[in-house]
SELOMAR-618601 format. One record per residue (C-alpha): residue in three letters; x, y, z; residue number from 1. Coordinates in nm, 4 decimals, decimal comma. Each point is the difference from the previous one (the first is absolute). Last residue first. Example, Ala and Ser with C-alpha at 12.3 -4.5 7.8 and 13.67 -1.06 7.14 Angstrom:
residues 2
DRENLO   res         xx         yy         zz     n
DRENLO   SER     1,3670    -0,1060     0,7140     2
DRENLO   ALA    -0,1370    -0,3440     0,0660     1
end
This chain:
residues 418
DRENLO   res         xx         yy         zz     n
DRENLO   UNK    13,4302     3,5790     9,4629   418
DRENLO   UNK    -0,3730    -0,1144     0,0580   417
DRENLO   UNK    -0,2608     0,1308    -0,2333   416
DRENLO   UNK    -0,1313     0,3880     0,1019   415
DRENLO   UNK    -0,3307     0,0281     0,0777   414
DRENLO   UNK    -0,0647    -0,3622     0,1914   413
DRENLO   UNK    -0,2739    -0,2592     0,0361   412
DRENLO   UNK     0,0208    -0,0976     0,3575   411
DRENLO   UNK     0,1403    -0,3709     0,0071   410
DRENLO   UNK     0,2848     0,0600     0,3103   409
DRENLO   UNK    -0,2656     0,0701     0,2271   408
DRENLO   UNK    -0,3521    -0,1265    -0,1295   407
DRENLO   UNK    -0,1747    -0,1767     0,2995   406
DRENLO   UNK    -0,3209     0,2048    -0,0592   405
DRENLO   UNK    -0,1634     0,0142    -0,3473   404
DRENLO   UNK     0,0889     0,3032    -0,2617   403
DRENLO   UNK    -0,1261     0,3334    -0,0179   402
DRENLO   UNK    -0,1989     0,0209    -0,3449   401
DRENLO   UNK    -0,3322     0,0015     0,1572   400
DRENLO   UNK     0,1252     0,2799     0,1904   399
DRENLO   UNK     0,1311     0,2522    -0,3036   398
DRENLO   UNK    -0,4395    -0,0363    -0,1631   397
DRENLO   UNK    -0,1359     0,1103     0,3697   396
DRENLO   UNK     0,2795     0,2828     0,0191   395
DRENLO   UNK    -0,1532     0,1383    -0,3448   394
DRENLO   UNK    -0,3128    -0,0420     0,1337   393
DRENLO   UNK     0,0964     0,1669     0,3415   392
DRENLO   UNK     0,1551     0,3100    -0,2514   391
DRENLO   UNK    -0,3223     0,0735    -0,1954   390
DRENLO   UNK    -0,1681     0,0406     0,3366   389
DRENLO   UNK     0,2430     0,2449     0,1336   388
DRENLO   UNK     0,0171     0,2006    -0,3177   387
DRENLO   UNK    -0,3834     0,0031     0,0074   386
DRENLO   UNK     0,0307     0,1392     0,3626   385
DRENLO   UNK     0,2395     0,2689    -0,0589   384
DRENLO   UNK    -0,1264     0,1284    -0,3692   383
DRENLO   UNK    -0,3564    -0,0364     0,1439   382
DRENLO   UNK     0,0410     0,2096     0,2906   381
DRENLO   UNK    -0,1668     0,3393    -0,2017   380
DRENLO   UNK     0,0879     0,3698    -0,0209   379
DRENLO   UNK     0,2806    -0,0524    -0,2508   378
DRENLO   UNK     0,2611     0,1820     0,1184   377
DRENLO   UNK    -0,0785     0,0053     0,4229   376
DRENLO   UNK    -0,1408    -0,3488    -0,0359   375
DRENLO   UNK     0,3304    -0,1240    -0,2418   374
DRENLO   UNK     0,2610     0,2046     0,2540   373
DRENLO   UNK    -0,1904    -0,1336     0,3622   372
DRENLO   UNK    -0,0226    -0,3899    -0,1529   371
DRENLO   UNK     0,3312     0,0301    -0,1399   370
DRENLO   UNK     0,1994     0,0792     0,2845   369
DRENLO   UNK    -0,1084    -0,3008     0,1691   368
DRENLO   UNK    -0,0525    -0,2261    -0,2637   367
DRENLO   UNK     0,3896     0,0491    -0,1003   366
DRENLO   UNK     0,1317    -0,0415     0,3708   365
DRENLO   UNK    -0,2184    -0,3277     0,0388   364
DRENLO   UNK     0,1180    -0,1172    -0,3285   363
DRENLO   UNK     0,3645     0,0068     0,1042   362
DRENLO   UNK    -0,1122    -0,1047     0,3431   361
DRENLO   UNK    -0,0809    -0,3343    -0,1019   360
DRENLO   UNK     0,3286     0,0119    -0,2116   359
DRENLO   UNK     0,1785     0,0557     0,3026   358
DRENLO   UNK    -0,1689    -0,2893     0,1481   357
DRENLO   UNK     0,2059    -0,2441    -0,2370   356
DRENLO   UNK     0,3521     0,1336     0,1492   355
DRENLO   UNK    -0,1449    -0,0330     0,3587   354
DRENLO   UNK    -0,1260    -0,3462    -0,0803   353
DRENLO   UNK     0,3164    -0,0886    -0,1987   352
DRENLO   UNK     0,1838     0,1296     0,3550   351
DRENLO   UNK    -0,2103    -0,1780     0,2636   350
DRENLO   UNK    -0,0358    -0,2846    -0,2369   349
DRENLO   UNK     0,3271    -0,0776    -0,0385   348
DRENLO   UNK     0,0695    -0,3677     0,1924   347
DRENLO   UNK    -0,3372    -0,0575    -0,0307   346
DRENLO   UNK     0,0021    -0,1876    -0,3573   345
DRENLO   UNK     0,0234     0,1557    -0,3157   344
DRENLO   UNK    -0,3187    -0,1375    -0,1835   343
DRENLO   UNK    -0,2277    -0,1228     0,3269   342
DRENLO   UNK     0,1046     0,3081     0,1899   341
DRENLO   UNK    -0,0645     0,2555    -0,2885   340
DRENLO   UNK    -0,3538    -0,1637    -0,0480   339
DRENLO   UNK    -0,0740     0,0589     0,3842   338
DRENLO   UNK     0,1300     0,3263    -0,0442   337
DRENLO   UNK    -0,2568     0,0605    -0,2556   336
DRENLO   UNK    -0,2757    -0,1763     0,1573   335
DRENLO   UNK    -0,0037     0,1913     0,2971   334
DRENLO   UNK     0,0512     0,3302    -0,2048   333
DRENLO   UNK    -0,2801    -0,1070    -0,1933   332
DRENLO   UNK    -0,2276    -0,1071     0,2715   331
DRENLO   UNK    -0,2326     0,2607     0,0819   330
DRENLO   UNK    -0,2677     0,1865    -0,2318   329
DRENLO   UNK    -0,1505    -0,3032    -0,0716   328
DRENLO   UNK    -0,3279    -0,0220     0,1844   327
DRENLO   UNK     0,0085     0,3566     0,0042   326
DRENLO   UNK    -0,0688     0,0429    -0,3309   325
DRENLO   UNK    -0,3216    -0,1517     0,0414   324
DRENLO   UNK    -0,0868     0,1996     0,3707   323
DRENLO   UNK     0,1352     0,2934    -0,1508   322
DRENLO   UNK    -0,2662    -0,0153    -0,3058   321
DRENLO   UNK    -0,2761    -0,0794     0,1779   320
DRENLO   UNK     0,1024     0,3013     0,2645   319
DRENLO   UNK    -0,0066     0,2018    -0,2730   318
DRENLO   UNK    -0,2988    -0,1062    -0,2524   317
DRENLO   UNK    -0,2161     0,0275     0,3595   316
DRENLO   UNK     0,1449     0,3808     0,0746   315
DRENLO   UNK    -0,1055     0,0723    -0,2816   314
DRENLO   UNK     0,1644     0,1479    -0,3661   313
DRENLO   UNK     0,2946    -0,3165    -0,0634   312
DRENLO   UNK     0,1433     0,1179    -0,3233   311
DRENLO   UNK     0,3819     0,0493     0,1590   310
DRENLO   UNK     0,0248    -0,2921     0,1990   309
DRENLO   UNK    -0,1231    -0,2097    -0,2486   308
DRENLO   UNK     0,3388     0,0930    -0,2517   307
DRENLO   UNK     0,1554    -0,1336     0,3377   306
DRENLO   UNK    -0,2029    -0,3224     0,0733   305
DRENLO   UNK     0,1468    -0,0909    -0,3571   304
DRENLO   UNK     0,3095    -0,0287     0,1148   303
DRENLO   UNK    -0,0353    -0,1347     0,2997   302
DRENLO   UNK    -0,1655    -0,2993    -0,1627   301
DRENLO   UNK     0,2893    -0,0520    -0,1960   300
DRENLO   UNK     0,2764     0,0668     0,2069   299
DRENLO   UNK    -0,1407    -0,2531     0,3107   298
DRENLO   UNK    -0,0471    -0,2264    -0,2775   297
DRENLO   UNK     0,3445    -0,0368    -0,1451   296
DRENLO   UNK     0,1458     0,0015     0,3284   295
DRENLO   UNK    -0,2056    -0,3202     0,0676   294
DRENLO   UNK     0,0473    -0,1289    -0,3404   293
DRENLO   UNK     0,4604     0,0521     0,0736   292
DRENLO   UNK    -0,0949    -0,1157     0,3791   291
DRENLO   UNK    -0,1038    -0,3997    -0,1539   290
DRENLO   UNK    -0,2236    -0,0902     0,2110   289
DRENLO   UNK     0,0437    -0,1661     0,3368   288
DRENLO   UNK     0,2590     0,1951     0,2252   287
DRENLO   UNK    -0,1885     0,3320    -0,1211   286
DRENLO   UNK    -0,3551    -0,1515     0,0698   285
DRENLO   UNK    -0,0357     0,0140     0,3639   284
DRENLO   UNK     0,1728     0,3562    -0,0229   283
DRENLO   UNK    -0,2550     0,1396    -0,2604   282
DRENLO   UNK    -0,2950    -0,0924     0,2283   281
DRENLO   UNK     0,2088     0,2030     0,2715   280
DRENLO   UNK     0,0618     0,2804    -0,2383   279
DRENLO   UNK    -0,3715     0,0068    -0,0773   278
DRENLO   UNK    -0,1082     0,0292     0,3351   277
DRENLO   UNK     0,2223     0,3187     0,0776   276
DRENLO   UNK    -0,0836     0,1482    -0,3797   275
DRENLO   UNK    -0,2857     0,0482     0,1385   274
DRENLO   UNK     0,0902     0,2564     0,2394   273
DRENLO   UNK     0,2553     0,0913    -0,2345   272
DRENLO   UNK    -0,2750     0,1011    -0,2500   271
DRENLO   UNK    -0,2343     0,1062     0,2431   270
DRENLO   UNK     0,2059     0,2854     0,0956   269
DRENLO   UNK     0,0470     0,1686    -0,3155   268
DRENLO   UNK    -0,3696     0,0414    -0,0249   267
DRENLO   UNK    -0,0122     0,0948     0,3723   266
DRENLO   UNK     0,2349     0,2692    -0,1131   265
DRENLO   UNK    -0,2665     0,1092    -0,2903   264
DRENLO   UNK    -0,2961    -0,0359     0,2772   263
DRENLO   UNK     0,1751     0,2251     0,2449   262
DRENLO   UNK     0,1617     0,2964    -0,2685   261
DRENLO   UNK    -0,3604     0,0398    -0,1704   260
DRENLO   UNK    -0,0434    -0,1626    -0,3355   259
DRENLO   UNK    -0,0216     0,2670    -0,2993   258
DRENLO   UNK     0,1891    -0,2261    -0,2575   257
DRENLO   UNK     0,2681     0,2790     0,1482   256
DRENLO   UNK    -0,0084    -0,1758     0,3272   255
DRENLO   UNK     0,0376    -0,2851    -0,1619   254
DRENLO   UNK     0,3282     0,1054    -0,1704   253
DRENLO   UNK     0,1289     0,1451     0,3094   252
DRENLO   UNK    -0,0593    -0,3217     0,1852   251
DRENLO   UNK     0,1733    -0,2118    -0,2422   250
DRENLO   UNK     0,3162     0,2654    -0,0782   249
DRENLO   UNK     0,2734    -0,1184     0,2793   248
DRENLO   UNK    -0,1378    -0,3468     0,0831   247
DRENLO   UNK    -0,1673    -0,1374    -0,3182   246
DRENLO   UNK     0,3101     0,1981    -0,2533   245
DRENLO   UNK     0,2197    -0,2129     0,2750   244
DRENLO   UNK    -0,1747    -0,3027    -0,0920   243
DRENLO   UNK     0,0095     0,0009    -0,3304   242
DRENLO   UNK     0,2970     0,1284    -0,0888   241
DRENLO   UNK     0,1606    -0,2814     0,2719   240
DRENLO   UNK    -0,1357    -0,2669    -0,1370   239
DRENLO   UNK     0,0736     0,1030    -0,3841   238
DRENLO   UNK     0,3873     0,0360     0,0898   237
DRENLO   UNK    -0,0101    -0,3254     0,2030   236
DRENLO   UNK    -0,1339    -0,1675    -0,3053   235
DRENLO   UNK     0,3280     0,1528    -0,1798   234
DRENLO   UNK     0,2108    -0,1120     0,2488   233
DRENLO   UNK    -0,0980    -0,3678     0,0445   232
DRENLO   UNK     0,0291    -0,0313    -0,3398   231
DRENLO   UNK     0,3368     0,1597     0,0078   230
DRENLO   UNK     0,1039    -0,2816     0,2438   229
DRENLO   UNK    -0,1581    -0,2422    -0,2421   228
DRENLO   UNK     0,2416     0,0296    -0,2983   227
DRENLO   UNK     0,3166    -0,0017     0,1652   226
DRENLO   UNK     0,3091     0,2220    -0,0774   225
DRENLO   UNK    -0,0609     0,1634     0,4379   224
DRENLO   UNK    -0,0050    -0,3215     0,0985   223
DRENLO   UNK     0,3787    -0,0893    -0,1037   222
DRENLO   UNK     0,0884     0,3378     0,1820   221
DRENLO   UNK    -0,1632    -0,0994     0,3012   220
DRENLO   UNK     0,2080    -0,3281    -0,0104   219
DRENLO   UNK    -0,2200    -0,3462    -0,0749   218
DRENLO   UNK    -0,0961    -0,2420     0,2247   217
DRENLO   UNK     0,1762    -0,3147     0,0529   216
DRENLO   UNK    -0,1591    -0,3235    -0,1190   215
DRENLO   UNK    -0,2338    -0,1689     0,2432   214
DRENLO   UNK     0,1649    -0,2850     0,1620   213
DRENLO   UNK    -0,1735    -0,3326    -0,0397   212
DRENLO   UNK    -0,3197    -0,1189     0,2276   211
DRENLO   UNK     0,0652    -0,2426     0,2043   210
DRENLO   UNK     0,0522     0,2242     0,3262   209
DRENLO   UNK    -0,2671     0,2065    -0,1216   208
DRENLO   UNK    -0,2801    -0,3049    -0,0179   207
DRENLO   UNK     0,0991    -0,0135     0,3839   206
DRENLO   UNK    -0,0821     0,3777     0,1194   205
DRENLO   UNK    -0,3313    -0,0540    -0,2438   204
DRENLO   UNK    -0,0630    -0,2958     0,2465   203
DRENLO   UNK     0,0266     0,1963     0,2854   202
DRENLO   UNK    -0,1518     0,2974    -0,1079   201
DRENLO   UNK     0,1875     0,2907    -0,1449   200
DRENLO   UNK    -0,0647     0,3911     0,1551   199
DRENLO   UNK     0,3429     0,0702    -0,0155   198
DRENLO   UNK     0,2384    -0,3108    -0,0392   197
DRENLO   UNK     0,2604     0,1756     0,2128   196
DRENLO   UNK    -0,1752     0,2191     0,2056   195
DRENLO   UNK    -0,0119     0,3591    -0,0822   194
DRENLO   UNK     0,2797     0,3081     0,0831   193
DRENLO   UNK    -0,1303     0,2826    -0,0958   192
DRENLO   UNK    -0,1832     0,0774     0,3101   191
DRENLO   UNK    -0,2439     0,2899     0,0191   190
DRENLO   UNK    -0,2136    -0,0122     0,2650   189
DRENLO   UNK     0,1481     0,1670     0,3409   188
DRENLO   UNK     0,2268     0,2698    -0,0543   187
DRENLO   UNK    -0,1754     0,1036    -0,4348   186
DRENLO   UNK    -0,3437    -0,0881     0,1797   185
DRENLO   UNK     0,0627     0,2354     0,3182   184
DRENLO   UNK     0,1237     0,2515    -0,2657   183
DRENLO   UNK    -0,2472    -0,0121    -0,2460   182
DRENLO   UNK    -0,3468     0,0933     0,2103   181
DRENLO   UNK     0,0965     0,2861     0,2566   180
DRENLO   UNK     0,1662     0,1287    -0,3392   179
DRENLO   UNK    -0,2893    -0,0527    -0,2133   178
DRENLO   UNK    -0,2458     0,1594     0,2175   177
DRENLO   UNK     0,1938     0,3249     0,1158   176
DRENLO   UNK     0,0824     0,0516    -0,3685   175
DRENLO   UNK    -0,3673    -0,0152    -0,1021   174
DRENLO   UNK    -0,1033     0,2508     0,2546   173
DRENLO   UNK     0,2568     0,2352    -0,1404   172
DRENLO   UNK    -0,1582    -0,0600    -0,3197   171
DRENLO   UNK    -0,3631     0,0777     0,0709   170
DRENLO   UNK     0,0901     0,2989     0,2330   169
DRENLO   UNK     0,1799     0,1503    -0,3410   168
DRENLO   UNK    -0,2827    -0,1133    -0,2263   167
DRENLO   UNK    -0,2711     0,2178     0,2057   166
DRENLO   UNK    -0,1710    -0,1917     0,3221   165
DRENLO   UNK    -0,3768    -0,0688    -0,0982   164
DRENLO   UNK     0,0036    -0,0080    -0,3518   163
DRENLO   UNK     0,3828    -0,1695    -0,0326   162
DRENLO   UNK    -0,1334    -0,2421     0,2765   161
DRENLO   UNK    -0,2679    -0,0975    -0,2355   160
DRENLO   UNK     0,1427     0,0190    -0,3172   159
DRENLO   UNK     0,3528    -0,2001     0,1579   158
DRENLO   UNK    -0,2234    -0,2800     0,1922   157
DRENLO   UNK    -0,2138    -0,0173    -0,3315   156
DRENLO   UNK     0,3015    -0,0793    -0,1990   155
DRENLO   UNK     0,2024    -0,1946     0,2514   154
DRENLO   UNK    -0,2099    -0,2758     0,0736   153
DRENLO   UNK    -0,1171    -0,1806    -0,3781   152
DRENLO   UNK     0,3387     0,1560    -0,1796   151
DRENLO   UNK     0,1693    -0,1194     0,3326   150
DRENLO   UNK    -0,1546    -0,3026     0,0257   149
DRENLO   UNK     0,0699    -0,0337    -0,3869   148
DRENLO   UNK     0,3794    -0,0010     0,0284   147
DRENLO   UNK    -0,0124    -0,1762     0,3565   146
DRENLO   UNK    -0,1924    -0,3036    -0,2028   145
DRENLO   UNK     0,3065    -0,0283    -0,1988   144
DRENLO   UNK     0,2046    -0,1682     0,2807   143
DRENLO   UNK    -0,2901    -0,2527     0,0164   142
DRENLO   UNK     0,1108    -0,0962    -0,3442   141
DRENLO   UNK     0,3463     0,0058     0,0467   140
DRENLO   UNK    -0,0706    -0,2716     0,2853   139
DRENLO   UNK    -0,2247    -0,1752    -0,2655   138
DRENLO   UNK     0,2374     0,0163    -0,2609   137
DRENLO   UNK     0,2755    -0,1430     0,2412   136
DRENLO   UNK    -0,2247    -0,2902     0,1486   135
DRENLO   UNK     0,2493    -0,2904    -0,0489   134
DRENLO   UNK     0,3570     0,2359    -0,0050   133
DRENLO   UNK    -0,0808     0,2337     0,2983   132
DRENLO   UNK     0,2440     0,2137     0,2600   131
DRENLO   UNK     0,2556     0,0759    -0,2716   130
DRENLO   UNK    -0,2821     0,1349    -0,2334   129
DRENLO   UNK    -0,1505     0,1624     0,3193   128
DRENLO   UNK     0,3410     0,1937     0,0648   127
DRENLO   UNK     0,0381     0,1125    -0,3490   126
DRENLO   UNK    -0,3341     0,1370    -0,0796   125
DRENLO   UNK    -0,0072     0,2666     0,3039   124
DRENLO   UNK     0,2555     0,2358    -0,1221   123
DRENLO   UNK    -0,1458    -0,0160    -0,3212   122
DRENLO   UNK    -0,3336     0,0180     0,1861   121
DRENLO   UNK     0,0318     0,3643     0,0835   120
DRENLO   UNK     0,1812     0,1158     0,3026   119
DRENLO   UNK     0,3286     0,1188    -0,1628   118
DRENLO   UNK    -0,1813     0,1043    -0,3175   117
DRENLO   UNK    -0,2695     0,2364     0,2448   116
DRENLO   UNK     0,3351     0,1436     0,1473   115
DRENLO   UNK     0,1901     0,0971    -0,3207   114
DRENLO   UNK    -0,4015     0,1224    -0,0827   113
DRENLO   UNK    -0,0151     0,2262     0,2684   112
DRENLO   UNK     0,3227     0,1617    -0,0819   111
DRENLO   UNK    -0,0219     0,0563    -0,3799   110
DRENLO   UNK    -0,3363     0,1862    -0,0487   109
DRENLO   UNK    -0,1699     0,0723     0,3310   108
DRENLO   UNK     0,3604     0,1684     0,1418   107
DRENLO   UNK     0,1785     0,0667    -0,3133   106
DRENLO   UNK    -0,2772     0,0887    -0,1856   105
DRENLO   UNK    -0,1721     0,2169     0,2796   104
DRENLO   UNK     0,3184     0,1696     0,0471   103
DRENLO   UNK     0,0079     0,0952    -0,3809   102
DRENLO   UNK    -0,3868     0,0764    -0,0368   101
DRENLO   UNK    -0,0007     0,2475     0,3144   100
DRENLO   UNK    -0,2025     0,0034     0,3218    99
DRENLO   UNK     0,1838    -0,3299     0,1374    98
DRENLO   UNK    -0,0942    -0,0095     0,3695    97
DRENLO   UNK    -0,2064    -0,3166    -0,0189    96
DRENLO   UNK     0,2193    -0,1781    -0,2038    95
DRENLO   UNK     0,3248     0,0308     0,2384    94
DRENLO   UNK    -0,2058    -0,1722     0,2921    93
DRENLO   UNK    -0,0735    -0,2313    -0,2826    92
DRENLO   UNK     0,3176    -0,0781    -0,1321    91
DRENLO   UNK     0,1748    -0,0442     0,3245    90
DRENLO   UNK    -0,2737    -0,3042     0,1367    89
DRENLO   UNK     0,0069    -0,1334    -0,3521    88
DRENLO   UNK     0,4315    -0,0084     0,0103    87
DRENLO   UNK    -0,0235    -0,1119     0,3601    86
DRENLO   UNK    -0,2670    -0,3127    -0,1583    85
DRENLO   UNK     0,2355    -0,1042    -0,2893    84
DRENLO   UNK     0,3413    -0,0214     0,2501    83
DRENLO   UNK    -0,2013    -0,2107     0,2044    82
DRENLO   UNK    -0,1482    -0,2212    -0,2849    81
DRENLO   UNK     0,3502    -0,0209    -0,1552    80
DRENLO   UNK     0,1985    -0,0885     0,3096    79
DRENLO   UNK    -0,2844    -0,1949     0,0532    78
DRENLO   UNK     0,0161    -0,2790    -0,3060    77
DRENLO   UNK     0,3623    -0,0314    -0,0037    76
DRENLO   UNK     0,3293     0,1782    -0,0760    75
DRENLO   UNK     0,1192    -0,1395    -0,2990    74
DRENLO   UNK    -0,2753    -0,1999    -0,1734    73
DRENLO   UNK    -0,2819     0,2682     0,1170    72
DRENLO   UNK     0,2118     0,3225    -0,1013    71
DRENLO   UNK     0,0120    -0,1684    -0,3257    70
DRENLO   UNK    -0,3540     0,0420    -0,0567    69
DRENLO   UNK    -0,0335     0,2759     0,1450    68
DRENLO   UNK     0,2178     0,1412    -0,2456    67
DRENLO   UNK    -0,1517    -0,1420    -0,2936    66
DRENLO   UNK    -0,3185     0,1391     0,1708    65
DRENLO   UNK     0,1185     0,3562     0,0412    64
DRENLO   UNK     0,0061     0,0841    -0,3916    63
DRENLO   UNK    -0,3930    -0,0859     0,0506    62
DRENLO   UNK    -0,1201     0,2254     0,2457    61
DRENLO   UNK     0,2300     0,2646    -0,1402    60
DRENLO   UNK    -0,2311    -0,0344    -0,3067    59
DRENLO   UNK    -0,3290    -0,0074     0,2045    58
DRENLO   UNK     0,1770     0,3419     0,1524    57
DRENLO   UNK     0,0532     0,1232    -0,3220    56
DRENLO   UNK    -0,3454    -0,0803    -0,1132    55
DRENLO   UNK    -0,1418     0,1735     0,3107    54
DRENLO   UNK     0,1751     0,3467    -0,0544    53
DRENLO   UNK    -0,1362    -0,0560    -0,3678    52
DRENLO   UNK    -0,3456    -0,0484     0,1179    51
DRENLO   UNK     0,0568     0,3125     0,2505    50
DRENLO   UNK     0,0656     0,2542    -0,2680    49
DRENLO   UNK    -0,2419    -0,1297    -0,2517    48
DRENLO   UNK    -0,2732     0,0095     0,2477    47
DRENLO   UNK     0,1149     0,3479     0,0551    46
DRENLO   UNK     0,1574     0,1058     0,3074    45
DRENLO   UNK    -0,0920     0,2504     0,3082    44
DRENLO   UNK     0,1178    -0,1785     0,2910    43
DRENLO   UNK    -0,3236    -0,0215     0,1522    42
DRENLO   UNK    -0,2571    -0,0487    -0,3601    41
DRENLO   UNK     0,2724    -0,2695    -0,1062    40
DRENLO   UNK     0,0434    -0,2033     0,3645    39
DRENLO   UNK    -0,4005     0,0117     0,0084    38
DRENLO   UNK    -0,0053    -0,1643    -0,3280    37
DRENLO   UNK     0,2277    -0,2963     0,0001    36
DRENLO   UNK    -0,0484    -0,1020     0,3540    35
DRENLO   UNK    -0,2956    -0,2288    -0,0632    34
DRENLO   UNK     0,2097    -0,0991    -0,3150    33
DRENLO   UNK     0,2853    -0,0893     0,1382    32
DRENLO   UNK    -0,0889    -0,3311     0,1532    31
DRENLO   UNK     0,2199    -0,2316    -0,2330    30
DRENLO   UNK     0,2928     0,1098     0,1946    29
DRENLO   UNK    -0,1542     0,0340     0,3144    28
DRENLO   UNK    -0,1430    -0,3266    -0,0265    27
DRENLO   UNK     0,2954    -0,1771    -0,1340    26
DRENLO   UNK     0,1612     0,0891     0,3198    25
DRENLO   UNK    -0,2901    -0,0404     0,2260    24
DRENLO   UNK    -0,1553    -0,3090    -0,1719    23
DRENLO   UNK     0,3626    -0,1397    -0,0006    22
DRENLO   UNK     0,1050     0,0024     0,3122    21
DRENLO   UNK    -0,3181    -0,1745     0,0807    20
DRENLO   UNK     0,0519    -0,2803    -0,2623    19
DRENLO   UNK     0,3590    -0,0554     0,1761    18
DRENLO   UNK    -0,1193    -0,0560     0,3310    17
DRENLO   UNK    -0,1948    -0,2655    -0,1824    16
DRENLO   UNK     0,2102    -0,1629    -0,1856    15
DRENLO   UNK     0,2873     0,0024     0,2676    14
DRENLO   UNK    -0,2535    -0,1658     0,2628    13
DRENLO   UNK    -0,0485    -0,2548    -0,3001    12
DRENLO   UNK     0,3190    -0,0940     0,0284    11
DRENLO   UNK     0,0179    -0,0917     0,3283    10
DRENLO   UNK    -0,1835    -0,3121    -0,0778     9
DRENLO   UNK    -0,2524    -0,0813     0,2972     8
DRENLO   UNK     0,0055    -0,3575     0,1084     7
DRENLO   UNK     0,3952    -0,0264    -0,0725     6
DRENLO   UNK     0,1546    -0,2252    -0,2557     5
DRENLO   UNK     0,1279     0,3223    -0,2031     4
DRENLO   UNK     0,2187     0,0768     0,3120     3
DRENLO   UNK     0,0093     0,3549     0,0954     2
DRENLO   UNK     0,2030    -0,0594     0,3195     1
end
């Protein structure tokens, strides 16, 4: 039905359903910050208050991916998308009635983001590894460019709507939209089981047949004493510090650089809008290159775009500045899995990916409570920002350590063989 010698490989419907999913999942997640303020003044809370009720729930975000994760290899890619979307659908309606810091905690906190994790591309990253084997980076790639469509889509959408409507209007019209969009796509798109030879061509179908048996891949708790899995890790830890300290305390911080609330989340914006064409520049290159100098890059140049971020002084050194660091502002998570896929093999990636995200969101629940704590302390964003520039280099240095793909068996280990 899905054959990989068809006209029009069904994969790439998966990709792309998939990349939608994502730009409202990851959007809302990343697209706190036009919500950040007006839920504080309503409910009453301090910016400390609400930055640590968001770091919890970027924490919970990340203890659920594990468990997505492994949701995916037992019960399938929708069971988990449709039990992800009722739990956002739930946690909203609950959201918007929460008055008090407790109920808004366990509904905005914990709830929403068991949901997000369950519709987020962990959940997503399994099926198109299965579905592609020639063009994986790419198709991991393209998944990516959800991320920053919703960082380039969903910020202004939320500030607007959030202006016009009030954040509780704003959210329950976000529900409405993801749910009429994930469940036909969860029914009717998502298919986990993929050709035989994938996206092979003919005579790359033939050159397999000849081609020796690939060692078997190692046991998750074999991984788990290898060098580059904690590599992975640790550069996921400075991803996701960055750019949840971008989408929870970006717009704030601008807006206290004294630009107004539109032109700070257009700011925002135009990073994942260009971030869009630069993930699909990246792709093209990420089954060509090297990914560890790819990944490398993307760190380094984000890193530095971040200690820019928080000098720029017009609107010209801003959008100049989000348009640079946009260019690379996608692609690590896309490379990272990729790079987990190559070492280990697919056969665990849902899980090591889940695993390895947790230490994306880690940093993300660290940057997020930090960057309302060190402004309200200090009175200035540099101890968030620099930290999350210092980090990216340190991330760029771990990746050009990561070793070459087709390593299984090889990876450099922790702990010597018993």
């Amino acid at each position: 039905m899905h054959s990989q010698t068809s006209r029009w490989y069904f994969g790439w419907n998966i990709v792309g359903a998939a990349a939608v999913l994502t730009l409202l999942s990851v959007g809302l997640r990343l697209g706190i910050g036009p919500l950040f303020l007006p839920i504080a003044h309503d409910l009453g809370f301090s910016r400390s208050l609400l930055a640590s009720i968001v770091a919890a729930g970027m924490l919970c975000y990340g203890l659920a991916m594990p468990l997505a994760g492994w949701l995916v290899a037992r019960r399938g890619t929708r069971f988990v998308l449709l039990l992800g979307t009722s739990l956002v659908v739930l946690s909203i309606l609950w959201s918007v009635h929460a008055r008090g810091p407790l109920t808004f905690l366990l509904a905005f906190g914990v709830l929403l983001s068991v949901g997000l994790a369950f519709t987020s591309p962990v959940a997503l990253t399994p099926v198109i590894s299965h579905w592609f084997t020639r063009r994986r980076g790419m198709a991991l790639f393209f998944l990516s460019t959800g991320s920053m469509g919703g960082m380039a889509v969903m910020t202004p959408v939320l500030s607007y709507a959030t202006q016009a409507m009030g954040w509780q209007t704003t959210l329950m019209g976000f529900a409405a939209a993801f749910a009429a969009f994930t469940i036909p796509v969860a029914i009717f798109v998502m298919h986990d089981d993929a050709p035989e030879h994938t996206d092979l061509e003919p005579h790359e179908i033939a050159a397999l047949r000849t081609k020796p048996a690939a060692p078997a891949s190692l046991k998750l708790r074999e991984v788990m004493r290898t060098r580059p899995f904690w590599q992975v890790v640790l550069g996921l830890f400075a991803c996701g510090f960055s750019m949840n300290l971008l989408g929870t305390h970006g717009m704030p911080m601008l807006m206290d650089h004294g630009f107004d609330a539109f032109s700070s989340s257009m700011g925002i914006g135009l990073i994942g809008l260009v971030a869009i064409f630069g993930t699909v520049a990246l792709g093209r290159l990420a089954d060509r290159v090297p990914r560890r100098n790819l990944l490398a890059v993307i760190y380094g140049i984000r890193g530095l775009g971040f200690f820019a971020l928080v000098v720029v002084g017009t609107h010209f050194e801003l959008y100049l500045a989000a348009s640079i660091g946009g260019l690379v502002w996608a692609g690590s998570i896309a490379l990272s899995s990729a790079i987990l896929s190559d070492v280990y093999g697919v056969r665990l990636v849902g899980v090591l990916y889940g695993m390895a995200y947790l230490g994306h969101q880690l940093g993300a629940t660290l940057s997020s409570w930090l960057g309302g704590w060190a402004y309200e302390r200090f009175g200035t964003h540099w101890v968030a920002f620099g930290t999350a520039g210092a980090l990216l280099l340190v991330a760029t240095a771990i990746s050009l350590r990561l070793p070459v793909k087709g390593f299984t068996l090889a990876a450099p280990r922790l702990v010597p063989n018993a």
